[in-house]
TIVO-641453 format. One line per 8 residues: for each residue x, y, z of C-alpha. Coordinates in steps of 0.25 Angstrom, whole numbers, plus 2048, in hexadecimal, padded with zeros to 3 digits. Example, Ala and Ser with C-alpha at 12.3 -4.5 7.8 and 13.67 -1.06 7.14 Angstrom:
% TIVO-641453
831 7EE 81F ~ 837 7FC 81D
% end
This chain:
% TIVO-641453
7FA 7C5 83A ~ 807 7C0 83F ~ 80D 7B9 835 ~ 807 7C3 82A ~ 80F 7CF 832 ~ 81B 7C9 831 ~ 81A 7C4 823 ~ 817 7D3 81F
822 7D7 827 ~ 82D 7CF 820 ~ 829 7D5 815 ~ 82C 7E3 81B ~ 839 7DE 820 ~ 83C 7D7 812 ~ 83B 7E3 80A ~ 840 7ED 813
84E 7EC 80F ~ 84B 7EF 801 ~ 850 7FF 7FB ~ 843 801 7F6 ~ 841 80C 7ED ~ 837 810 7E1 ~ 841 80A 7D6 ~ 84B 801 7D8
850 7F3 7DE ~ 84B 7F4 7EA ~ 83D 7F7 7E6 ~ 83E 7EA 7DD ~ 843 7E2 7E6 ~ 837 7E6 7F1 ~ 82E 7E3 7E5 ~ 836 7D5 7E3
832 7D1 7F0 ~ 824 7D7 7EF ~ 824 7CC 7E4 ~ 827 7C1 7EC ~ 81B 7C2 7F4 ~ 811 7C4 7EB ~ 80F 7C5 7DB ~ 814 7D2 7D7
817 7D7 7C8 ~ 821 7E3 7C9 ~ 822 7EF 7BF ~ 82D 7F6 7B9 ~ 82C 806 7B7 ~ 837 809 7AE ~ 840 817 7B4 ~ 83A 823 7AB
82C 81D 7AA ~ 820 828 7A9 ~ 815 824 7B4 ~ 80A 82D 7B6 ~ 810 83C 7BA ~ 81E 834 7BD ~ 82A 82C 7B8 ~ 831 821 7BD
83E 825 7C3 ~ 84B 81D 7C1 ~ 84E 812 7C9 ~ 856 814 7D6 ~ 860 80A 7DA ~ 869 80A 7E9 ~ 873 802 7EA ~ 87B 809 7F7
87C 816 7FD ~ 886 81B 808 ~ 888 828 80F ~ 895 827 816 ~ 8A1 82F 81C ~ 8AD 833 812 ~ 8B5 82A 81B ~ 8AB 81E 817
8A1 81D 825 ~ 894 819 81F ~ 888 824 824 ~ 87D 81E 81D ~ 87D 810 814 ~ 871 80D 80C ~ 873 7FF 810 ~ 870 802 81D
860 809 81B ~ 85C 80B 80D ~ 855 816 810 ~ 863 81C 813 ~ 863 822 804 ~ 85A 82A 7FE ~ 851 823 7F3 ~ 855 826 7E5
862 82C 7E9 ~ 86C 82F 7DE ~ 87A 82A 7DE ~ 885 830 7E5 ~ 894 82D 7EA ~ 89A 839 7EE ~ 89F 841 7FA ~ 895 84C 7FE
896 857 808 ~ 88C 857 814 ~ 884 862 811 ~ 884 85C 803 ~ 87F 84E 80B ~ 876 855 814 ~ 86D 857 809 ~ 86C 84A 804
869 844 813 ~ 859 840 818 ~ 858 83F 827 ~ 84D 83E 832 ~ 84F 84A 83C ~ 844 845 846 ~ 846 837 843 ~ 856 838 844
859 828 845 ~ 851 825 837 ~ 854 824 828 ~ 84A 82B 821 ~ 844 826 813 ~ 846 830 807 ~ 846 830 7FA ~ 848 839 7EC
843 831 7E0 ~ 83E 83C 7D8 ~ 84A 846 7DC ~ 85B 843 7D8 ~ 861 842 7E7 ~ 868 839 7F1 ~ 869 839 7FF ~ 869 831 80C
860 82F 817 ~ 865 82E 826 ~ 863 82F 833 ~ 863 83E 838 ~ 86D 838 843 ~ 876 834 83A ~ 875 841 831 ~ 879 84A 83C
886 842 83D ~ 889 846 830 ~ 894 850 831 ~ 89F 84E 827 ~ 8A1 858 81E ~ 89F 84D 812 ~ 89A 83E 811 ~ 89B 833 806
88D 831 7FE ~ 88D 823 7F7 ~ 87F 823 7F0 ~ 87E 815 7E8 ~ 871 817 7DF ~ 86A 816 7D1 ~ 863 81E 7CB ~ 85E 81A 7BB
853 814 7B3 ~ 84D 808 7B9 ~ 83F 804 7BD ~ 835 807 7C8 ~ 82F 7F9 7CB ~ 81F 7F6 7D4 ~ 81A 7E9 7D6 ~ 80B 7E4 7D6
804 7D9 7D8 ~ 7F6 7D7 7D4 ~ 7EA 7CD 7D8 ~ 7DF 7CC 7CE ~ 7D2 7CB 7D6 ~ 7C6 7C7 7D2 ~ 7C4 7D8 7CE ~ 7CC 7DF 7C5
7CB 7EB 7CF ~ 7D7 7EC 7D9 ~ 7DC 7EE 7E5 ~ 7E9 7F5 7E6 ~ 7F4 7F6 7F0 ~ 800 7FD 7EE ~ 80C 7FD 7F7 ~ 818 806 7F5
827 7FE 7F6 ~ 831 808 7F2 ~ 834 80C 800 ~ 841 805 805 ~ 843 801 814 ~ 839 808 81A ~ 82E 7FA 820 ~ 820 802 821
823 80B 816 ~ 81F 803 80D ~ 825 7F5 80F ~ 819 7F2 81B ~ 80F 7F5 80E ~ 816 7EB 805 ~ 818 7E0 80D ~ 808 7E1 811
804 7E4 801 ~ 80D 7D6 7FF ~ 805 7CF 809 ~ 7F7 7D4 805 ~ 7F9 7CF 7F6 ~ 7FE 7C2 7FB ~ 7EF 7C1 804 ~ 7E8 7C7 7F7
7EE 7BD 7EC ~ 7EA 7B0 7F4 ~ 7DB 7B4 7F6 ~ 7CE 7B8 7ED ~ 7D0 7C6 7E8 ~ 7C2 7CD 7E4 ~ 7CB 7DA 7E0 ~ 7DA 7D9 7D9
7E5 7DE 7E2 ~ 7F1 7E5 7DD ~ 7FD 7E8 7E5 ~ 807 7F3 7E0 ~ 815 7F6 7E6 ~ 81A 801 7E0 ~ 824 80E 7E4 ~ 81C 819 7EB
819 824 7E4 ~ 81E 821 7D5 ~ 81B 811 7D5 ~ 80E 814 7D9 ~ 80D 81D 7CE ~ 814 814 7C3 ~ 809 80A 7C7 ~ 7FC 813 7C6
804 817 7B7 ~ 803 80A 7B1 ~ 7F7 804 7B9 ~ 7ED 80D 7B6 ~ 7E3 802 7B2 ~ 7E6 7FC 7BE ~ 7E5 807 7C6 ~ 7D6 809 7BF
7D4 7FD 7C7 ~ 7D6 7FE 7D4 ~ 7CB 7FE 7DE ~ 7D2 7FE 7EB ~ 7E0 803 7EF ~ 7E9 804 7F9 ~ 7F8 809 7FA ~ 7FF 800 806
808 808 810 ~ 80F 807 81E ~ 808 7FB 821 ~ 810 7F7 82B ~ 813 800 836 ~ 80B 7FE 845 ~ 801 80B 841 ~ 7F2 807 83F
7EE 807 831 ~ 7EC 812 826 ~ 7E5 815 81B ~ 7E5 822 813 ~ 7D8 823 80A ~ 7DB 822 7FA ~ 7D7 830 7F2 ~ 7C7 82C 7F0
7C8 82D 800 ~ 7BB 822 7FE ~ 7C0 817 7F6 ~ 7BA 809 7FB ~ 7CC 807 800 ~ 7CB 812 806 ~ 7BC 80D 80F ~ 7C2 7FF 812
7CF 804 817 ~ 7C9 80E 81F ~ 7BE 805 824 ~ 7C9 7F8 828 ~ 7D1 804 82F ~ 7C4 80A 837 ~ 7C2 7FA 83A ~ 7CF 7FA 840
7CD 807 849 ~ 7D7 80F 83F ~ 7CD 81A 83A ~ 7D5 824 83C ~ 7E2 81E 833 ~ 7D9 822 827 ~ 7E0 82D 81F ~ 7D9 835 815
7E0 834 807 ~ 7EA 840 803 ~ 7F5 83F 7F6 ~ 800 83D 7FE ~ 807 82E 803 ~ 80A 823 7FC ~ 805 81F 7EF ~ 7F6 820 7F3
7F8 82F 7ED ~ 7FE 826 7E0 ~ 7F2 81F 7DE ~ 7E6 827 7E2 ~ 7EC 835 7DA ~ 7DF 83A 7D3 ~ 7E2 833 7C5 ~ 7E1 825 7CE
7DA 828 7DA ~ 7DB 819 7DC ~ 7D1 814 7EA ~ 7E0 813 7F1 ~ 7E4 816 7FF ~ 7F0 816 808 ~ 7F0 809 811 ~ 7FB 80A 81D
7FC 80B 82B ~ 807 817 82F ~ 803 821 823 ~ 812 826 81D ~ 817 830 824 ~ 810 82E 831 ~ 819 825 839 ~ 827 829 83E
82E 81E 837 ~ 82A 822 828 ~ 834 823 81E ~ 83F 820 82A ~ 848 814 82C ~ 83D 810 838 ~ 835 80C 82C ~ 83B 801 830
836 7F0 834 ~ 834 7F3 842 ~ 829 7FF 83C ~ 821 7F3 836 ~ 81A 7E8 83D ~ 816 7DA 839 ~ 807 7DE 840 ~ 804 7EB 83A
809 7E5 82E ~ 7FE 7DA 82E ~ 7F4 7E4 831 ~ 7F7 7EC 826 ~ 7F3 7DF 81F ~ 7E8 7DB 825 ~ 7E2 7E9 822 ~ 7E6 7E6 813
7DD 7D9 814 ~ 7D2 7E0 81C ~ 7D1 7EB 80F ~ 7D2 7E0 806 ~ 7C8 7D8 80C ~ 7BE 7E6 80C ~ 7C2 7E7 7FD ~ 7C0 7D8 7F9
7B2 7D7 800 ~ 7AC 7E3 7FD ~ 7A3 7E4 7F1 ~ 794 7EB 7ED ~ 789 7E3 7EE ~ 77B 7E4 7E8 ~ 76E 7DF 7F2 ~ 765 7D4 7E6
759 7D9 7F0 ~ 759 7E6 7F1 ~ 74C 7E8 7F2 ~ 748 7E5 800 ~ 74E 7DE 80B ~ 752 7D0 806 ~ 74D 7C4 80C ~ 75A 7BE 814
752 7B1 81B ~ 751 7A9 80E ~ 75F 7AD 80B ~ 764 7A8 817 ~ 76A 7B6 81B ~ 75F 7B7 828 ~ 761 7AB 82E ~ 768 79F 82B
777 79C 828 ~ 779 7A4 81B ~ 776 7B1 827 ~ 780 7AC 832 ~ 788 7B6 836 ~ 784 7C2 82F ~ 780 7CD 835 ~ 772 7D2 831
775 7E0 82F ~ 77F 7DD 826 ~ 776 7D4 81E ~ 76D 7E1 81D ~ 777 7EA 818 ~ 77D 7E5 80E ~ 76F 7E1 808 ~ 76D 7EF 80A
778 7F7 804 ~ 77D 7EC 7FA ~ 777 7F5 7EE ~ 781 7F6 7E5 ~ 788 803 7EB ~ 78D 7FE 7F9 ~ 798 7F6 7FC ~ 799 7EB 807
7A2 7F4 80C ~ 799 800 80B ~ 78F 7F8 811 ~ 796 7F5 81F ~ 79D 802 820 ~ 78C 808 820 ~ 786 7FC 82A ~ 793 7FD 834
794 7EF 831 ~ 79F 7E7 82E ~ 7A5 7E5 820 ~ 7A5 7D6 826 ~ 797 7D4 828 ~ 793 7DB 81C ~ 79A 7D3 813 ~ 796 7C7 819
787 7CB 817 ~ 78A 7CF 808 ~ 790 7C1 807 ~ 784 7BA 80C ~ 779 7C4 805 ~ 781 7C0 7F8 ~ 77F 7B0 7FA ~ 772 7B3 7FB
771 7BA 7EE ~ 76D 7C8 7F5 ~ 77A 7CE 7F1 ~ 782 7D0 7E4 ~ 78D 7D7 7E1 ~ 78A 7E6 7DB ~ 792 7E4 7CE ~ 78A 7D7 7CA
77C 7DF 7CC ~ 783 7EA 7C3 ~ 786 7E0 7BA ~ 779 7DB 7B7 ~ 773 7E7 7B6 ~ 77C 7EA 7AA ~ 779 7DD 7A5 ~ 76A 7DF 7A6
76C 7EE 79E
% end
């Protein structure tokens, strides 16, 4: 867990240098590194592109930005914080008055020592964001703005990287990686999303896995655009968030509130004493409300540990490397690998003797080695409910007994011959029609 920590964190501090955006240089470049870690395929939006009810905007480009004194004393520096500038702000080089800057400046009254993170993609602005300590020491009557920025046609770029499974059906997990240096939001969810496909590529897969790192909000949607075939085929989902902060795990239920995602999550999180960090669903957050809006209504929650917005350091400067740790970083993944596992090894499965109690002495499954360490109860129920309709999952949450030791009844009860999977016995009915 250690070693696992501090590789996901390396990948938080690798990246948190980047000025991210949802276009750009910065974005690529996250992707880039995103790529050489795992097989990813990136995709190019052109600006002006129609997806669903939006179109892609042009591609925004930084390279400085300054806020200085008309005697040349820098007050601000991009350099310094990236989140010094607004996002998608418009060029500027002039001298402005200060009530003309005032209304271009973003501050943190209660939290006076921190940059906030804002943004105007969709609106024609510019602006800085500051410390409201340093804002009230603005007092000239006017200041320098040097604002080094693009904005015209480009591209918006994701990236995915797909595992065939055994299944066509998919397992899909979507991190956002627009956000620049801001470590839980959302780098903590990147770095653990690389390390979870990494694990997933080297081992049987029953399900496909797709991994999708997009933009919020508008890659998201450019994605659901020009994947609706694959979005068809999504059986579970689940958006990745604040991963990394020391809070106890969250998870905020998809739209279908009982999605089989939205069972195991909540089951794994009772398991581990967090009962009361499941959220119901509601259409605001991140790009949950992207994918389970009522046209999709994919099986997708919202995975994290703080929620946005619920801890003091959201969209601040203190989103910060020291806000991120190597531990609650590996237990984020571990969680990943424990809803993984829930999803691989739960199937339905149909009992051959239904009719009656089967005999388990001549199969081994009273006595004997073939019936060493199961537990008898288990043995039982999963004869019982394995009629085509219950899951293995279905069928610990109704005995109160482990997903463990009904699995390893199911297994056993198949080499016997007494279980088969529900799909092969609907085949054969068909056949025989």
């Amino acid at each position: 867990m250690t070693d696992i920590g501090n590789r996901l964190h390396a990948h938080v501090a690798a990246l948190f240098p980047l000025c991210r955006s949802i276009t750009g240089p910065g974005l690529r470049d996250t992707l880039r590194y995103i790529g050489d870690h795992i097989p990813l395929q990136m995709h190019d939006m052109p600006s002006g592109t129609p997806v669903l009810d939006w179109v892609i905007p042009p591609e925004w480009q930084v390279r400085g930005a300054t806020l200085r004194t008309v005697d040349g004393r820098v007050l601000v520096d991009f350099q310094h914080n990236n989140l010094h500038l607004l996002q998608y702000s418009t060029p500027v080089d002039r001298i402005v008055s200060r009530e003309e800057l005032q209304s271009h400046l973003y501050s943190l009254p209660d939290q006076p020592d921190l940059v906030p993170y804002r943004t105007s993609y969709y609106a024609r602005n510019w602006g800085f964001c500051l410390p409201e300590r340093l804002r009230r020491t603005l007092t000239d009557e006017v200041y320098h703005v040097t604002i080094d920025t693009s904005l015209a046609p480009g591209s918006l770029t994701y990236g995915e990287c797909v595992l065939p499974g055994e299944s066509p059906q998919q397992i899909l997990f979507s991190a956002h990686c627009c956000h620049p240096s801001l470590a839980n939001d959302n780098l903590s969810s990147i770095a653990v999303a690389i390390e979870l496909a990494r694990a997933m590529s080297v081992r049987r897969r029953r399900f496909s896995y797709r991994f999708l790192f997009a933009p919020g909000a508008i890659g998201a949607i450019a994605w659901l655009h020009f994947n609706r075939d694959a979005a068809d085929r999504i059986a579970h989902g689940l958006v990745l968030t604040c991963l990394g902060d020391p809070a106890p795990p969250s998870y905020k239920r998809s739209r279908r509130e009982t999605a089989p995602i939205d069972r195991y999550v909540a089951h794994l999180l009772r398991e581990r004493g967090n009962a009361d960090r499941i959220l119901p669903f509601a259409p605001t957050g991140y790009d949950e409300r992207q994918f389970c809006s009522p046209g999709f209504d994919l099986p997708m929650g919202c995975l994290m540990r703080s929620p946005g917005g619920s801890f003091a350091e959201y969209h601040t400067s203190a989103d910060n490397l020291a806000l991120v740790t190597p531990d609650s970083l590996a237990a984020s993944l571990r969680l990943l690998q424990d809803i993984v596992h829930l999803i691989e090894r739960d199937e339905t499965l149909c009992n051959t003797a239904p009719f009656g109690e089967p005999q388990l002495g001549p199969r081994g499954l009273y006595h004997g080695e073939r019936a060493a360490g199961l537990d008898r109860a288990a043995v039982l129920w999963a004869l019982n409910l394995s009629d085509g309709r219950h899951s293995l999952f279905d069928i610990a949450r109704r005995s109160g007994l482990s997903f463990a030791s009904i699995l390893a009844a199911a297994s056993a009860l198949r080499d016997a011959g007494l279980l088969v999977p529900a799909e092969d016995v609907s085949s054969a009915t068909a056949a025989e029609a």
